[in-house]
C-alpha positions as CSV (number, residue, x, y, z in Angstrom):
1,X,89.3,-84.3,47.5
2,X,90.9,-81.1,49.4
3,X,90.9,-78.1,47.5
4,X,93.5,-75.0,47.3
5,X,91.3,-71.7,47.4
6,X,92.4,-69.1,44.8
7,X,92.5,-65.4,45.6
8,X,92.4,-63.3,43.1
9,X,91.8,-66.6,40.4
10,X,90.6,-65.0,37.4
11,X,93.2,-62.3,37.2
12,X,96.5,-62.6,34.8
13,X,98.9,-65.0,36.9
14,X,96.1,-66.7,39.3
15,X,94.4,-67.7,36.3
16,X,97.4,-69.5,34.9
17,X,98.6,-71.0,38.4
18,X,94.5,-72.5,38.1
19,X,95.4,-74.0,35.2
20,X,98.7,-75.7,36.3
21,X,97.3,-76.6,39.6
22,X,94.8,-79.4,37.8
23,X,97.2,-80.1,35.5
24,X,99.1,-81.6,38.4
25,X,96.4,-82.9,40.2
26,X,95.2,-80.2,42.5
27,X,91.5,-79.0,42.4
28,X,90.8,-75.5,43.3
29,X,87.9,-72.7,44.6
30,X,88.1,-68.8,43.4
31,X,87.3,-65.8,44.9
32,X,88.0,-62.9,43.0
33,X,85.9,-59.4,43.2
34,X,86.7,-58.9,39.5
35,X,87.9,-55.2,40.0
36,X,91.0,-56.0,37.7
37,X,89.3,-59.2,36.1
38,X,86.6,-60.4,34.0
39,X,84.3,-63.1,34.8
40,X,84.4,-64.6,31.6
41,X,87.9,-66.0,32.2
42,X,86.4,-68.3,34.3
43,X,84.7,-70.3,31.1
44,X,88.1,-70.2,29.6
45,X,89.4,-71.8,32.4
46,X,86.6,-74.5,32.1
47,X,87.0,-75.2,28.6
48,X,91.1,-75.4,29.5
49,X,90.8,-77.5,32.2
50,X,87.3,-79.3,31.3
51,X,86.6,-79.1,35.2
52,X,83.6,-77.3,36.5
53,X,85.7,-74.6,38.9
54,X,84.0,-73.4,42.3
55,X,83.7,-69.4,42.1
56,X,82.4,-67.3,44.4
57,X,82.3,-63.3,43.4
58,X,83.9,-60.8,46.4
59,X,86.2,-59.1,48.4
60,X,89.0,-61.2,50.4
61,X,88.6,-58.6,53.2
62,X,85.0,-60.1,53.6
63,X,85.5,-62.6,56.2
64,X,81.9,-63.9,56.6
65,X,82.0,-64.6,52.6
66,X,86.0,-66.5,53.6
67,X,83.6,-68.4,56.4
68,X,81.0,-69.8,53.9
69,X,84.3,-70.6,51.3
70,X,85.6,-72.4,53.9
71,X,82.7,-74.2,55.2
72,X,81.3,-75.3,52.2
73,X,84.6,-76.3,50.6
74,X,87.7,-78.9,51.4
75,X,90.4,-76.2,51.7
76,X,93.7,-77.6,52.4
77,X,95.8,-74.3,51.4
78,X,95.7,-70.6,49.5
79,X,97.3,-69.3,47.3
80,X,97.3,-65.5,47.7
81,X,97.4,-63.3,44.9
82,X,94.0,-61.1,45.3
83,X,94.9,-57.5,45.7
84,X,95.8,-54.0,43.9
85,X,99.3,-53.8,41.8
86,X,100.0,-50.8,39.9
87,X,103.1,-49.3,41.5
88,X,101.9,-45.7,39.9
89,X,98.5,-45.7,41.1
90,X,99.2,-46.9,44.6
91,X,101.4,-43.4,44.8
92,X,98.4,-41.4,44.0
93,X,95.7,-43.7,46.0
94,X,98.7,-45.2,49.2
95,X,95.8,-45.6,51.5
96,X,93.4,-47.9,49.5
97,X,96.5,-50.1,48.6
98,X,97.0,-50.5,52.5
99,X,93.7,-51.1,52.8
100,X,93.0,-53.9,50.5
101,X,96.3,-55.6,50.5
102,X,97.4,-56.0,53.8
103,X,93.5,-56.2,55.6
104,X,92.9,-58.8,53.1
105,X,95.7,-60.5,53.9
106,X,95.0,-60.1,57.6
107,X,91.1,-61.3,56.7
108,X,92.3,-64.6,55.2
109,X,95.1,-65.4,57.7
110,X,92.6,-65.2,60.5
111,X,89.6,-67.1,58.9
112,X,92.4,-69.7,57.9
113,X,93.2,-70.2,61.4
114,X,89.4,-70.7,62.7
115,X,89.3,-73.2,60.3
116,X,93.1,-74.6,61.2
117,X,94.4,-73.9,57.8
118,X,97.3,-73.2,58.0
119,X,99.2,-73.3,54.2
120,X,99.5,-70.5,52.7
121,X,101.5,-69.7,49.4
122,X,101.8,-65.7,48.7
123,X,102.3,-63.6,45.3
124,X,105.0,-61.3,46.7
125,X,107.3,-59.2,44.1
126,X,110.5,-58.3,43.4
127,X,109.6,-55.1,44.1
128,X,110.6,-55.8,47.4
129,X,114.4,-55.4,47.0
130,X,113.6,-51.2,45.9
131,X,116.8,-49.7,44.8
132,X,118.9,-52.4,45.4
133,X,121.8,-52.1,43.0
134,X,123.6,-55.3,42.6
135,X,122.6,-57.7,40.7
136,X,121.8,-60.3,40.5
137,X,119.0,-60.1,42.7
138,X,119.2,-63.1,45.8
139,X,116.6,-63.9,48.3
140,X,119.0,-62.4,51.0
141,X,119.7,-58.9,48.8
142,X,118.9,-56.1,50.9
143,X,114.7,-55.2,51.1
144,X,114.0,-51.0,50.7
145,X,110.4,-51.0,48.4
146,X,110.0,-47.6,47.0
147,X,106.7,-47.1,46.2
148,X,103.3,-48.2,48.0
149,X,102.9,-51.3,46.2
150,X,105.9,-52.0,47.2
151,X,105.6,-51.7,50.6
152,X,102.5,-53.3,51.1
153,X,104.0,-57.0,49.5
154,X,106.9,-56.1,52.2
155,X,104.5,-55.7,54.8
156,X,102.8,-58.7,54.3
157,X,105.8,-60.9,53.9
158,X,106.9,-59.3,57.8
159,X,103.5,-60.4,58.7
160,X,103.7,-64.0,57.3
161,X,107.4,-63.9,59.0
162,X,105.6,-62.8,62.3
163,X,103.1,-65.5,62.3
164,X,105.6,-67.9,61.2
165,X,107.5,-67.4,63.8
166,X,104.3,-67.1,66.6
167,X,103.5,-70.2,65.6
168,X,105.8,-72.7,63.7
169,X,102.6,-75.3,62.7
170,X,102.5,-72.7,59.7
171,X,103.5,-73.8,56.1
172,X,104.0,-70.3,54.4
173,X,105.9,-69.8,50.9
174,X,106.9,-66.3,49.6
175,X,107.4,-65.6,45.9
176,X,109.3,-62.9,44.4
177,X,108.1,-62.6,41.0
178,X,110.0,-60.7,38.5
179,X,107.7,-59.4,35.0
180,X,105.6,-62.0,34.3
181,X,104.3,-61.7,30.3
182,X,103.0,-64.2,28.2
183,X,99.9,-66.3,27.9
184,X,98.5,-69.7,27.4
185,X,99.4,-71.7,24.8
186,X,95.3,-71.8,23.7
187,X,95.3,-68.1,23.4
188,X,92.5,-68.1,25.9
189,X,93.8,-66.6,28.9
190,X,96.3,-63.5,29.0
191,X,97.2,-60.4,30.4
192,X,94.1,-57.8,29.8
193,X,94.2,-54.6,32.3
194,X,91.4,-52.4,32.5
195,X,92.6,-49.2,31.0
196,X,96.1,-48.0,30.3
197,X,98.4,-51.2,30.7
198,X,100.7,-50.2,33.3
199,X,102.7,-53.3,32.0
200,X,105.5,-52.6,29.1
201,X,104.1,-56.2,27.0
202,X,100.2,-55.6,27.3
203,X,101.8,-51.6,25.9
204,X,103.4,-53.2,23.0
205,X,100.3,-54.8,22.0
206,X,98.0,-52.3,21.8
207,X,100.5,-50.5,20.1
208,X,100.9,-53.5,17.4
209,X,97.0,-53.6,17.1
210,X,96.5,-50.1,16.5
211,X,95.3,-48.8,19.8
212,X,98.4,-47.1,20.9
213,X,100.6,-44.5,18.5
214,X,103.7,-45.9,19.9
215,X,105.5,-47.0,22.6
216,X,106.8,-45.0,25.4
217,X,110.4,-46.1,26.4
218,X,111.5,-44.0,29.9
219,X,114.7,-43.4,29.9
220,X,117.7,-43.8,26.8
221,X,120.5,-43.3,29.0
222,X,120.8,-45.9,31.7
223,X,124.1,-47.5,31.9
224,X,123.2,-50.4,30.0
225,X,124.0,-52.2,26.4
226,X,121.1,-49.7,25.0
227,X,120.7,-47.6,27.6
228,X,117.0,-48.9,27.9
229,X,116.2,-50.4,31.3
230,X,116.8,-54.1,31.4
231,X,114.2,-56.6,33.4
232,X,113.7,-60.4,34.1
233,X,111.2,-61.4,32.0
234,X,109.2,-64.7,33.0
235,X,106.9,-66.2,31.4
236,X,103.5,-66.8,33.4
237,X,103.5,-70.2,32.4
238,X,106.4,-70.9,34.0
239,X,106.0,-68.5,37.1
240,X,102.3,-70.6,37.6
241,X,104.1,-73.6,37.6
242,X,106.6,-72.0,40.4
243,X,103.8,-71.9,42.5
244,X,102.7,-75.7,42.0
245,X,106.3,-76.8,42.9
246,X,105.9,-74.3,46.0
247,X,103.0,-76.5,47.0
248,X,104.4,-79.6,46.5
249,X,107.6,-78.5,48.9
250,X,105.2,-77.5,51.7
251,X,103.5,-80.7,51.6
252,X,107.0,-82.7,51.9
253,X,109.4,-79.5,54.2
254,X,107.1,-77.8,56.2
255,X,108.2,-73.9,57.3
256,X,108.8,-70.7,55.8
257,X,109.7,-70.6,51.9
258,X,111.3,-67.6,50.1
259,X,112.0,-68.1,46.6
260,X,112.7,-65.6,43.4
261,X,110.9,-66.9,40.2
262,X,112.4,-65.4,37.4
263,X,114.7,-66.8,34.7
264,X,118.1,-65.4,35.6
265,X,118.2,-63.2,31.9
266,X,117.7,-59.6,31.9
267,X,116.3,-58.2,28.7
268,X,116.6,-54.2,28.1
269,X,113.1,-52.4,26.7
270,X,114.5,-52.4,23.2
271,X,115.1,-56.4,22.8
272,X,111.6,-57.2,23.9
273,X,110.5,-54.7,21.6
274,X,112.5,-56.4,19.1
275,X,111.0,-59.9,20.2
276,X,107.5,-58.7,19.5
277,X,108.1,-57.4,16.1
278,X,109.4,-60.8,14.8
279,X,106.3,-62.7,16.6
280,X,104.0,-60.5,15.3
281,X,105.7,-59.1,12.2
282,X,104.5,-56.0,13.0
283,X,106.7,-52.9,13.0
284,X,106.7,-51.4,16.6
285,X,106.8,-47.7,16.6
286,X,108.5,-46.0,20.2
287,X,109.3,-42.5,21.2
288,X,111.6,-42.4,24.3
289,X,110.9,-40.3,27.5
290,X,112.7,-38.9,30.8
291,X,113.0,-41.9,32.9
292,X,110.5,-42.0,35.5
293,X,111.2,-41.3,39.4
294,X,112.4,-44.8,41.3
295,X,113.3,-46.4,38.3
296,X,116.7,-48.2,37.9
297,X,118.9,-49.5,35.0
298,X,119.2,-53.0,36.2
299,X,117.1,-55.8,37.8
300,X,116.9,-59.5,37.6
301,X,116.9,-62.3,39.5
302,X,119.4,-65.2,41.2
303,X,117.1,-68.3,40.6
304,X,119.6,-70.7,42.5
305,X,117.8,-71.3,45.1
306,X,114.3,-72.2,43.5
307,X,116.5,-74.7,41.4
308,X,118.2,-76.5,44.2
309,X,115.3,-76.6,46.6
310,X,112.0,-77.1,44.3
311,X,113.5,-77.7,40.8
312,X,111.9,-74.8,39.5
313,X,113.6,-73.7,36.3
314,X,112.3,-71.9,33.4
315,X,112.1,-73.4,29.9
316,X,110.7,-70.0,28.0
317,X,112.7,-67.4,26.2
318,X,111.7,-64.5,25.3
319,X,110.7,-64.7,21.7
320,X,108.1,-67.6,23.0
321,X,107.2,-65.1,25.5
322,X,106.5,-62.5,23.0
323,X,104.7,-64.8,20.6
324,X,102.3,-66.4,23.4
325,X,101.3,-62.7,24.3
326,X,101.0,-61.8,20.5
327,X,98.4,-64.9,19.9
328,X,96.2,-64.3,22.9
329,X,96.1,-60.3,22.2
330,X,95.5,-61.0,18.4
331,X,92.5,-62.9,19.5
332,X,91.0,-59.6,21.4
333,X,91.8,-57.0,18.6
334,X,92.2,-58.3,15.2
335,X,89.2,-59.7,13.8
């Protein structure tokens, strides 16, 4: 049976997409270099799935190591989520996030075509639409990233465009996430950064387990219902299954794909703060702080058009959002 190779499969949402993908049939191959992931995500998805997963340990940008992948396995299409995403860390280290995310990119695409592969489904952001001040947020908004990050999933989506257009035998989906959070209903799998979480969710619960003083809100006085920024928040359940429906829709419309995932619903730092205190019952103490440079008061998504074309639609609220992330982060702190 042909496989769909996985980069980046043991981090937060590839290892969810892993999940969905053999729940609807697919079998899959990982390569992850475990820089932001931990190898022993890769028994969880075993025990979820109760499939013995294909993993091989590196670097997307090695393309002798893509070679063997390919060789050895039936790959019939990528999904591409392998590279570096902290929007404040790729401002201090811009070069490195070039690096990795676009020459990986660039690696893959051309080890895909020795081997005529040619479906490819990528992990953009909405980070992609910058600034952009009216919401909400369509595939056709205006595209201005801010930061590094940023510009690097913009660059890559102009280079799947490019090759696209070079060559129109290409099946290529783009998606737009918007804050994934959440975990698997097993509590196995979850969002776990090295270090600080750069994330406002993973924040929260290290606050709630002890870890963390409080949490640090940026910014009181955006012109919003609390003045508190307000996001689209997904959860990764939901945005995984985004991707399976991307696949299926490749397989029946072939071409170039552009879709948001994100549930339409903007939530301010204060309500999901409010969420995880009734999942967890825990009182969440937070401080608030100058908001931080680039921010804005107000982003979510249009979700139309992954509705009408792929039937993607999300069926989680919040407080399941918050209580999903509470049970899989109770597991690694509270004994």
């Amino acid at each position: 049976m042909s496989k769909v190779l996985i980069t980046g499969g043991l981090g937060y949402i590839g290892s969810h997409t892993v999940v969905e993908l053999y729940e609807n049939g697919y079998e899959t191959v990982i390569i992850d270099n475990l820089y932001n992931s931990r190898i022993d995500v890769l028994d969880k998805l075993e025990k979820i799935t109760k499939k013995k997963i294909s993993f091989y340990k590196g670097d997307v940008r090695d393309k002798d190591l893509l070679r063997k992948i390919f060789s050895e396995e039936e790959i019939s299409g990528v999904i591409h989520f392998a590279g570096l995403k902290a929007v404040g860390e790729s401002c201090e280290i811009p070069i490195e996030y070039y690096d990795n995310n676009i020459g990986s990119t660039i690696a893959l695409i051309e080890v895909m075509k020795e081997f005529n592969v040619k479906r490819i489904v990528f992990s953009s952001s909405a980070t992609v639409y910058g600034k952009c001040k009216v919401v909400p947020l369509k595939e056709d908004s205006p595209l201005d990233a801010t930061n590094p990050y940023g510009r690097t999933k913009l660059f890559i989506e102009g280079i799947l465009k490019d090759l696209y257009e070079s060559d129109k035998t290409w099946e290529i989906g783009i998606l737009r996430y918007f804050n994934p959070v959440g975990a698997h209903k097993s509590g196995l799998i979850g969002e776990r950064p090295n270090g600080t979480p750069n994330n406002l969710v993973p924040y929260i619960a290290e606050v709630a387990a002890g870890i963390r003083p409080h949490v640090r809100v940026f910014g009181n006085d955006y012109d919003t219902k609390d003045g508190t920024g307000v996001r689209d928040y997904i959860h990764v359940v939901d945005l995984a299954y985004g991707h399976v429906l991307a696949l299926k829709k490749l397989d029946e419309a072939h071409g170039l794909l552009i879709y948001n995932l994100g549930t339409g619903t903007g939530y301010s730092v204060l309500d999901v703060i409010k969420a995880f205190e009734k999942a967890s019952n825990i009182k969440i103490p937070y401080e608030f702080y100058d908001r931080r440079p680039g921010d804005i008061a107000t982003s979510y998504a249009d979700p139309t058009k992954a509705l009408k074309e792929i039937g993607f639609k999300a069926k989680y609220g919040i407080e399941e959002m918050m209580e999903d992330h509470w049970r899989f982060q109770k597991n690694l702190y509270i004994k």
